[in-house]
C-alpha positions in Angstrom: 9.1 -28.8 -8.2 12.7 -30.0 -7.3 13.4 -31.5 -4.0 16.1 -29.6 -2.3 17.7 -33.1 -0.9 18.1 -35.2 -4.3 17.6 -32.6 -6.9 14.4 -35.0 -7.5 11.5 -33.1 -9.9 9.0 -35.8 -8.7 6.7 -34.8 -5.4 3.6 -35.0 -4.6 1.9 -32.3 -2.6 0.8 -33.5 1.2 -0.8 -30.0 2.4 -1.5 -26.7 0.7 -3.0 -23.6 2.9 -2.7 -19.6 2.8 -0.3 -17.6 4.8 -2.0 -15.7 7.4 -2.5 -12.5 4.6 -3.5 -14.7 1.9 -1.3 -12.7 -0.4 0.9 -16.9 -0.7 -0.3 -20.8 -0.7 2.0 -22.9 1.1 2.7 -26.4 0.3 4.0 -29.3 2.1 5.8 -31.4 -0.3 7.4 -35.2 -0.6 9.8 -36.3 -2.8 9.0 -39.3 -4.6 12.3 -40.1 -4.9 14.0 -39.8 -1.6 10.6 -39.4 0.2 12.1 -36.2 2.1 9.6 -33.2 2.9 9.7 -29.7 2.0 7.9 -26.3 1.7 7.2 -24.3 -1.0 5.4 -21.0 -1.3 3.5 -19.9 -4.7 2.7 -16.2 -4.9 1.4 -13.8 -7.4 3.8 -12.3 -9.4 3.3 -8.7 -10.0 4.4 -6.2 -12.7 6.2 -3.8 -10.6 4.8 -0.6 -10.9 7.4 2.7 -11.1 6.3 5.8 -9.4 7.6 8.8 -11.3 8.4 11.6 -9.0 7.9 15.7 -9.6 11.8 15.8 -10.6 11.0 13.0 -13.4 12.8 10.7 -11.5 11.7 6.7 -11.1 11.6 4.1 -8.2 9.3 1.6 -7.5 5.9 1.8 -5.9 6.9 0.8 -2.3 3.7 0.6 -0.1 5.7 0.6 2.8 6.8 4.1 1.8 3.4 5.4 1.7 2.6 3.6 5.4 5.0 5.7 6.6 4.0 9.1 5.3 0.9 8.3 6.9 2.0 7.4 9.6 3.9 11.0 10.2 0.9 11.9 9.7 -1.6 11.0 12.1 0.9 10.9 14.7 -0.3 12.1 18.0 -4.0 11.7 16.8 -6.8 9.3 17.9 -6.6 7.1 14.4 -6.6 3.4 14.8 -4.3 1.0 13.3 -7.1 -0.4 11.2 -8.3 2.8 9.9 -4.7 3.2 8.7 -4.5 -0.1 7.0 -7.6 0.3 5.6 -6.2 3.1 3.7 -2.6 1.9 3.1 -4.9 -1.0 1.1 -7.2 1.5 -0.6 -4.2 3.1 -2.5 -2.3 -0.4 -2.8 -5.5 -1.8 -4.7 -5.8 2.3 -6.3 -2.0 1.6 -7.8 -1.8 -1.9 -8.5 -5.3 -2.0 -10.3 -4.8 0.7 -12.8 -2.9 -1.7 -14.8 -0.5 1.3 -15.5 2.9 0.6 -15.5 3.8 4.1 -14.1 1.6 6.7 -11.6 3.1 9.9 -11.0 3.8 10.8 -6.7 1.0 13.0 -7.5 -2.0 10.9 -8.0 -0.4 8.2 -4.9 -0.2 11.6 -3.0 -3.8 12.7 -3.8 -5.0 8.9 -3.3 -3.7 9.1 0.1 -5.0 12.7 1.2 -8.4 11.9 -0.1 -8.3 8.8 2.5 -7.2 11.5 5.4 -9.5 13.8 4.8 -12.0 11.2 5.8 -10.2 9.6 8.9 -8.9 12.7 10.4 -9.0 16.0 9.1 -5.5 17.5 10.9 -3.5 14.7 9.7 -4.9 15.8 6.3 -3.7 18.8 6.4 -0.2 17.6 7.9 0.2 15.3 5.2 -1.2 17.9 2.6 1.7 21.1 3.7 4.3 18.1 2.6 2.4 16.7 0.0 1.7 20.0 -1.6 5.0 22.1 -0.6 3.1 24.8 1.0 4.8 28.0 0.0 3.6 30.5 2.7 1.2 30.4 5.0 -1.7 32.0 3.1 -1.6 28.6 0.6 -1.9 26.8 4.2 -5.0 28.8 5.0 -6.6 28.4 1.4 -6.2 24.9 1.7 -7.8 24.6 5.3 -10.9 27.2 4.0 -11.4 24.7 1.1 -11.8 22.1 3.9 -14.2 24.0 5.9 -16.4 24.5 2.9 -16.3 20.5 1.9 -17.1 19.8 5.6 -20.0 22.5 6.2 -21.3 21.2 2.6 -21.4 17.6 4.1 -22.9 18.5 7.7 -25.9 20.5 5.2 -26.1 16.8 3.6 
């Protein structure tokens, strides 16, 4: 590593530990040269995944993105902030361990109702009318009866 001071690429590491996420090591560092002290970071370094969109259209897979759709969500409703990151991890880990280079909106969007539709069942169907670009309301109520039935065939269970 070179020291930021004496352009040095001699140091010896004094402390390593994770962030507070564990998603980064950090490292206190001395120069062997000019004996100075700095910090350095190593990560993981990810593939960036795109996300292809119903218009064919490509961005990258921002998690953040799909934090706040949930968020819009369950807004209003008795979800905890851990339920929610629970979730937002689910489909982070869901994406990033596909080892595809692409996932279509579609499969992030399902990934993410699927979580819903266990946490809370009207931000389910919140994020479902966007989600799945309800026409009229009689697509609304089919999507609602199919719920019903999932949830009486559980209760049976």
């Amino acid at each position: 590593m070179k020291c930021i001071y004496c352009g040095c690429t001699e140091s010896k590491v004094i402390d390593s530990r994770q962030n507070e996420d564990g998603t980064a090591i950090r490292r206190r560092r001395e120069c062997e040269s000019c004996g100075k002290r700095f910090t350095t970071y190593e990560t993981v370094e990810f593939t960036p995944v795109m996300v292809v969109k119903k218009d064919g259209s490509r961005q990258q897979f921002d998690i953040d993105k799909v934090r706040r759709g949930i968020m819009k969500a369950i807004e209003k409703r008795a979800v905890s902030m851990a339920e929610v990151d629970k979730l937002v991890s689910e489909v982070q880990k869901n994406v990033l361990n596909s080892l595809e280079q692409e996932v279509s909106s579609t499969h992030i969007g399902e990934l993410v109702m699927d979580g819903l539709k266990r946490i809370d069942e009207v931000a389910y169907v919140r994020y479902a009318s966007v989600h799945r670009q309800f026409k009229d309301i009689n697509s609304l109520l089919n999507e609602i009866e199919e719920l019903i039935k999932l949830k009486e065939q559980l209760d049976k269970k």
